[in-house]
Legacy VTK file of the C-alpha trace (Angstrom):
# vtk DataFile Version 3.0
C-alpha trace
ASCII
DATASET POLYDATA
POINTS 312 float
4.446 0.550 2.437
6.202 -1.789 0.061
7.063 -4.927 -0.417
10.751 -6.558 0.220
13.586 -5.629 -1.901
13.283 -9.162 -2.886
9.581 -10.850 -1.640
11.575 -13.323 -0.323
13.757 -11.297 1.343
11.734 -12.580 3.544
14.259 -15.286 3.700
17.308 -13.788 3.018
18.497 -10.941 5.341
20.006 -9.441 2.600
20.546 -5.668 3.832
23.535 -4.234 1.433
21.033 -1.775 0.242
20.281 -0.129 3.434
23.652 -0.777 4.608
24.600 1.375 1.675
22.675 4.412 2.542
24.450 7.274 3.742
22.140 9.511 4.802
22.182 12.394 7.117
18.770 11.914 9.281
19.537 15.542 10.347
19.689 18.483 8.524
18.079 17.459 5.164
15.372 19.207 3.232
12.436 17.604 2.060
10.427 18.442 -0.706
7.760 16.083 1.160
5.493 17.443 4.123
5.591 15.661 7.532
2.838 13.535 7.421
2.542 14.646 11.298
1.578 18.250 9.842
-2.015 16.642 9.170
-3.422 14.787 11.899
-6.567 13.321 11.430
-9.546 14.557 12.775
-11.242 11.622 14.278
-9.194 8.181 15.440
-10.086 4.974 16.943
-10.038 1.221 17.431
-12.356 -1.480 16.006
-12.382 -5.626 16.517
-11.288 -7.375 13.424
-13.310 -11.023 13.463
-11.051 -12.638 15.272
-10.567 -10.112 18.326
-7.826 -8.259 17.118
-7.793 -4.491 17.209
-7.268 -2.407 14.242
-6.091 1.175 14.325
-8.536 3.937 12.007
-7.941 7.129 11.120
-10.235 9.667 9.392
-9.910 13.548 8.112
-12.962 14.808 7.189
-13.894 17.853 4.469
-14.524 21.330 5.079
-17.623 20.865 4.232
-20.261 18.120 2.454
-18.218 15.023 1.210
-18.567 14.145 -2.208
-17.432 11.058 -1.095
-15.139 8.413 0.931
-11.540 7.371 -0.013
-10.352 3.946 2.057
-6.533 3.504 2.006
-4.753 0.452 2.555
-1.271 0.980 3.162
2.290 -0.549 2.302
4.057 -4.088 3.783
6.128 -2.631 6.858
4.316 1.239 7.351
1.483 2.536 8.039
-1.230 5.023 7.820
0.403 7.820 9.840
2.582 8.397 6.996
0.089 9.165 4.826
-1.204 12.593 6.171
-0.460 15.007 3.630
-2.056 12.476 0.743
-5.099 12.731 3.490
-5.459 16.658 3.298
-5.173 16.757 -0.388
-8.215 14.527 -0.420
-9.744 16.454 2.214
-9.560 19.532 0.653
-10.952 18.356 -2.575
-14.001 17.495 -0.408
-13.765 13.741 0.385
-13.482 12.040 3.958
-9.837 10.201 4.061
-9.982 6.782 6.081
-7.530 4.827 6.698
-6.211 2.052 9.056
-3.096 0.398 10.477
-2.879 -3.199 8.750
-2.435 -6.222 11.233
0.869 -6.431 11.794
1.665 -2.724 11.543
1.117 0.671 13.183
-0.940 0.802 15.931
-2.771 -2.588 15.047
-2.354 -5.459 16.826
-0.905 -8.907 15.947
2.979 -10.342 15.207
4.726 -7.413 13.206
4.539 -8.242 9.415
2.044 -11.389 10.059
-1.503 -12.252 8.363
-2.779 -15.318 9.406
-4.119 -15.323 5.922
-5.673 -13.748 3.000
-9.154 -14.132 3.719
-8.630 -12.749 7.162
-6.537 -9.895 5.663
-9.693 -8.784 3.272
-12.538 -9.098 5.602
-10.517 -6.805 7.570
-10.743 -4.188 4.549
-14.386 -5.504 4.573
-15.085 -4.051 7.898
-13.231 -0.253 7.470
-15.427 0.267 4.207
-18.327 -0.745 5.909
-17.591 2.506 7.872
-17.483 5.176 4.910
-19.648 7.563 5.766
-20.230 8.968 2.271
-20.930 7.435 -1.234
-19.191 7.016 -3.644
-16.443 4.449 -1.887
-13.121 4.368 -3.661
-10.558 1.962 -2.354
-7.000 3.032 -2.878
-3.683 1.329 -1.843
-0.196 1.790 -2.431
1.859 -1.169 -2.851
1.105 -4.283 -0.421
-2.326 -2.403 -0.006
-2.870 -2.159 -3.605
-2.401 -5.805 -4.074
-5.384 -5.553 -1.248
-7.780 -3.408 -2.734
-7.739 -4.912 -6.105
-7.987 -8.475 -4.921
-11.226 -7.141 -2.628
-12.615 -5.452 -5.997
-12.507 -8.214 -7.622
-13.823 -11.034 -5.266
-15.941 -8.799 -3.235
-16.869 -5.874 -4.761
-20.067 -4.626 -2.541
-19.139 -1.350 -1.216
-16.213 -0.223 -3.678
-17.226 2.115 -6.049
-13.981 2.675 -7.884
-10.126 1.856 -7.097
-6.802 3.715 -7.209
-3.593 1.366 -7.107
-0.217 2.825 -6.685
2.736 0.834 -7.272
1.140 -2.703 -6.545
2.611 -5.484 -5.714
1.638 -7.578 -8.505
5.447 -8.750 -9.333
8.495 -7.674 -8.089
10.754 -5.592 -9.910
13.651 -8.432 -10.037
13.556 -11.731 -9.602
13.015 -13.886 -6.112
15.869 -16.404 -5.337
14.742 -19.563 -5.999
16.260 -21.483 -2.918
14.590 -19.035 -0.743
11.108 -19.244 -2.460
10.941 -23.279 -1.958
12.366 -22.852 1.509
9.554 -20.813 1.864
6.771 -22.635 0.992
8.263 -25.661 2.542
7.880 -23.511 5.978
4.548 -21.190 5.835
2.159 -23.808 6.551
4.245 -25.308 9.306
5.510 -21.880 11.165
3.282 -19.715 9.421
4.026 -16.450 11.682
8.008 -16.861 12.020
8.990 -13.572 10.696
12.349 -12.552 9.332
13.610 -9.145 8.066
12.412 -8.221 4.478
15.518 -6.757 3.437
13.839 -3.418 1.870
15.678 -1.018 -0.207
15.294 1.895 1.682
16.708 4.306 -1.124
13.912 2.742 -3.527
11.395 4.407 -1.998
12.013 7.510 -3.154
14.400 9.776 -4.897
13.990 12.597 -1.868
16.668 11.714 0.854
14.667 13.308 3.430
11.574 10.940 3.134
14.290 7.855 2.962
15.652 9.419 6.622
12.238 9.958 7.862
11.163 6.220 6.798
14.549 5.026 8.347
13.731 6.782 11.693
10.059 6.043 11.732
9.710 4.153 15.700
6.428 2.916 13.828
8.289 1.442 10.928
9.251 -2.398 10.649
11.477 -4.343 8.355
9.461 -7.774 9.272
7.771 -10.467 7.071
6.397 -13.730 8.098
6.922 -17.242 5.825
2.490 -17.248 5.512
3.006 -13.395 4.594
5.391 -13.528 2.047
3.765 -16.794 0.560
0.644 -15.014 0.191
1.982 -11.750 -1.219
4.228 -13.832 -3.881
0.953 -15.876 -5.280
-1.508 -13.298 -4.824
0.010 -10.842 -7.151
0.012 -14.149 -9.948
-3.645 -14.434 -9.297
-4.595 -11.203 -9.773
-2.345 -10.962 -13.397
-4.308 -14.744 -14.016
-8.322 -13.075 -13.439
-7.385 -9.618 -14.310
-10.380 -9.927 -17.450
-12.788 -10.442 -14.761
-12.207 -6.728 -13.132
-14.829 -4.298 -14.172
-14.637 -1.517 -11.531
-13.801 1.373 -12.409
-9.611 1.684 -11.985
-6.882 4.034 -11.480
-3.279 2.336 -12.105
-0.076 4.847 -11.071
3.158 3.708 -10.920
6.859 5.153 -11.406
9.043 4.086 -14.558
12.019 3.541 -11.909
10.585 1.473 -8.978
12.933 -0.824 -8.240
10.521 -3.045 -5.740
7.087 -3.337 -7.649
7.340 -3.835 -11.432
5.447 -1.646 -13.701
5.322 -4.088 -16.431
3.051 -5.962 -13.815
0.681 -3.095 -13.560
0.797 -2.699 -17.112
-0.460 -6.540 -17.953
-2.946 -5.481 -15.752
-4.404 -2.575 -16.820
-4.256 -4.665 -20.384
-6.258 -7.396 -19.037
-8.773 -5.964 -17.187
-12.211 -5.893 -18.710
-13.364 -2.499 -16.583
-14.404 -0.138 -19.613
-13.169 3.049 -17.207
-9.901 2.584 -16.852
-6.785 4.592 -16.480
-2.881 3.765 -15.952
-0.080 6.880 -15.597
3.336 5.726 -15.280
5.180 8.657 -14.102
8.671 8.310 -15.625
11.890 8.270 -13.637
10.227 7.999 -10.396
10.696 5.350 -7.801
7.812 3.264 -5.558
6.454 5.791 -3.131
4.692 7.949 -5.834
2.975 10.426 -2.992
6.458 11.232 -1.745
8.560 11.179 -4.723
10.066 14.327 -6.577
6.798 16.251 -8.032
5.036 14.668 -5.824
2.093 17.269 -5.390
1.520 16.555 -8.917
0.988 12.939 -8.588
-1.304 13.269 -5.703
-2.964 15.902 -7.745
-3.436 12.954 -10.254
-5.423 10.563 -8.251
-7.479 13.408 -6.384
-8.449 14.434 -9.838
-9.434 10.764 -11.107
-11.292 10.815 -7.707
-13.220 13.694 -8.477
-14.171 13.000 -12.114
-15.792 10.262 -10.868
-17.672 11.877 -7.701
-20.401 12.815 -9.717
LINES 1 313
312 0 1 2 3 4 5 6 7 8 9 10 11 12 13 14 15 16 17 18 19 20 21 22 23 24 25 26 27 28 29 30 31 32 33 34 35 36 37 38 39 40 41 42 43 44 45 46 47 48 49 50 51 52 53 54 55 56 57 58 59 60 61 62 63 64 65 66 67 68 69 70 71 72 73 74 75 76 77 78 79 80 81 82 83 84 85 86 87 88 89 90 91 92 93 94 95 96 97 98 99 100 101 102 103 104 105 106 107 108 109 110 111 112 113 114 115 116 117 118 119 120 121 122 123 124 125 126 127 128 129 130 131 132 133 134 135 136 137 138 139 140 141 142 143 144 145 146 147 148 149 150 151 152 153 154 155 156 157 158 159 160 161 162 163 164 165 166 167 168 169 170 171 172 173 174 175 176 177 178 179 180 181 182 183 184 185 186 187 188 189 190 191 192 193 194 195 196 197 198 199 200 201 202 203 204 205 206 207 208 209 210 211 212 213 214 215 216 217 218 219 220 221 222 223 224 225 226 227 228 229 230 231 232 233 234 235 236 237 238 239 240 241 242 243 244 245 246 247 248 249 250 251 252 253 254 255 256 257 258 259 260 261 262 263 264 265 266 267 268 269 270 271 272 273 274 275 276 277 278 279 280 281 282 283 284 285 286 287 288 289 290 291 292 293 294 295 296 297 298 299 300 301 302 303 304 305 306 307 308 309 310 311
């Protein structure tokens, strides 16, 4: 899911966007599936390090997997909305895992709260410890891709490749200043105080139906905390500041139009990064949720491809 219409919209309930939308929940047709058309064929719940229980998913192949793909999920969402991404991977051959982010879905913990980083990644640590099939790619969208390429590149055992879609490396407009030192002044003191993000629904893609779905999602939250957004802000800056020292191989998507993540970010990075297989695809004139934009079939068809080129 991604990030606030403004990261720190985090401290600024700034809602004119969605307040703006005008969209009938009922009655509009989608050029996306229902993610509830693929439900996954095995489910459960594991113990994070500090007790907390994590929500997993998995879809497995028809038949033997050529490999494992590990999603991490957008800030606010979850995995459930992910299914028809999942059976495009499954069909191709691969088991699909994926898992509800603390804070989110079916996961435990303060909605839209990491106690911090470190805690956030060894969580990732522990649902690719449970591919069942080699080779490992990590893939997130958004928040998640932040994730996956921050776990690539400080702890790389067990990834065997990554796909990033949209990542929060930079926002696509600039964070109020006020509300940024507020911030900081605040995270260390009331870390898990969360406020809404102030997402731009309408940003997420240019199909109406997947904005009403998103809107009506019970599953859905519009919550960040001060630690949270702190960590999201800098942790896309450190990732642009070490990009040289990625060497996985990578798979960078994003849209032309995204209005929350900036492509230029994705772009420095995909410059900077030292892996000698690497890809980026900016899709023009689409918005932040690539998988359930216009054309989005071909998109997915994109990464599942990437995937399988480098199965062998």
């Amino acid at each position: 899911m991604p990030p606030p219409a403004g990261a720190f919209q985090v401290l600024n309930s700034c809602r004119q966007h969605a307040n703006a939308l005008s969209l009938s929940r009922t009655a509009v047709m989608s050029l996306s599936p229902a993610p509830s058309s693929y439900p996954p064929a095995e489910r459960g719940r594991l113990l994070a390090g500090d007790g907390l229980q994590l929500a997993w998913y998995r879809w497995d192949p028809p038949g033997r997997p050529l490999g494992t793909i590990c999603l991490v999920h957008g800030l606010g969402e979850h995995a459930g909305r992910y299914g028809h991404v999942a059976d495009a991977f499954r069909e191709a051959g691969f088991v699909f895992m994926a898992y509800d982010l603390r804070g989110h879905g079916r996961s435990g913990g303060i909605r839209g709260h990491s106690p911090g980083y470190d805690r956030t990644l060894d969580d990732l640590g522990l649902i690719l410890g449970m591919a069942p099939a080699r080779p490992c790619f990590a893939y997130g969208h958004s928040l998640g891709g932040q994730y996956v390429l921050r776990q690539a590149l400080e702890r790389p055992s067990g990834i065997d490749g990554v796909i990033a879609t949209s990542p929060w490396l930079r926002l696509a407009f600039p964070a109020p200043r006020i509300k940024v030192l507020l911030g900081r002044s605040l995270h260390r003191i009331i870390p898990s105080v969360t406020l809404a993000s102030g997402l731009e629904q309408g940003a997420l893609s240019r199909d109406p139906a997947v904005v009403a779905a998103y809107a009506a999602d019970p599953l859905v939250h519009d919550r960040i905390s001060f630690r949270q957004g702190i960590d999201m802000l800098d942790g896309g800056e450190h990732l642009l500041a070490r990009a040289e020292g990625f060497r996985l191989p990578l798979l960078l998507v994003h849209g032309s139009a995204d209005r929350l993540t900036d492509p230029r970010a994705t772009e420095a990075f995909y410059q900077r990064a030292s892996s000698p297989d690497k890809t980026l695809r900016l899709w023009p004139d689409v918005f932040h949720e690539t998988h359930n934009d216009l054309d989005w079939r071909k998109n997915v068809e994109v990464t599942v491809g990437w995937a399988r080129s480098h199965a062998g």
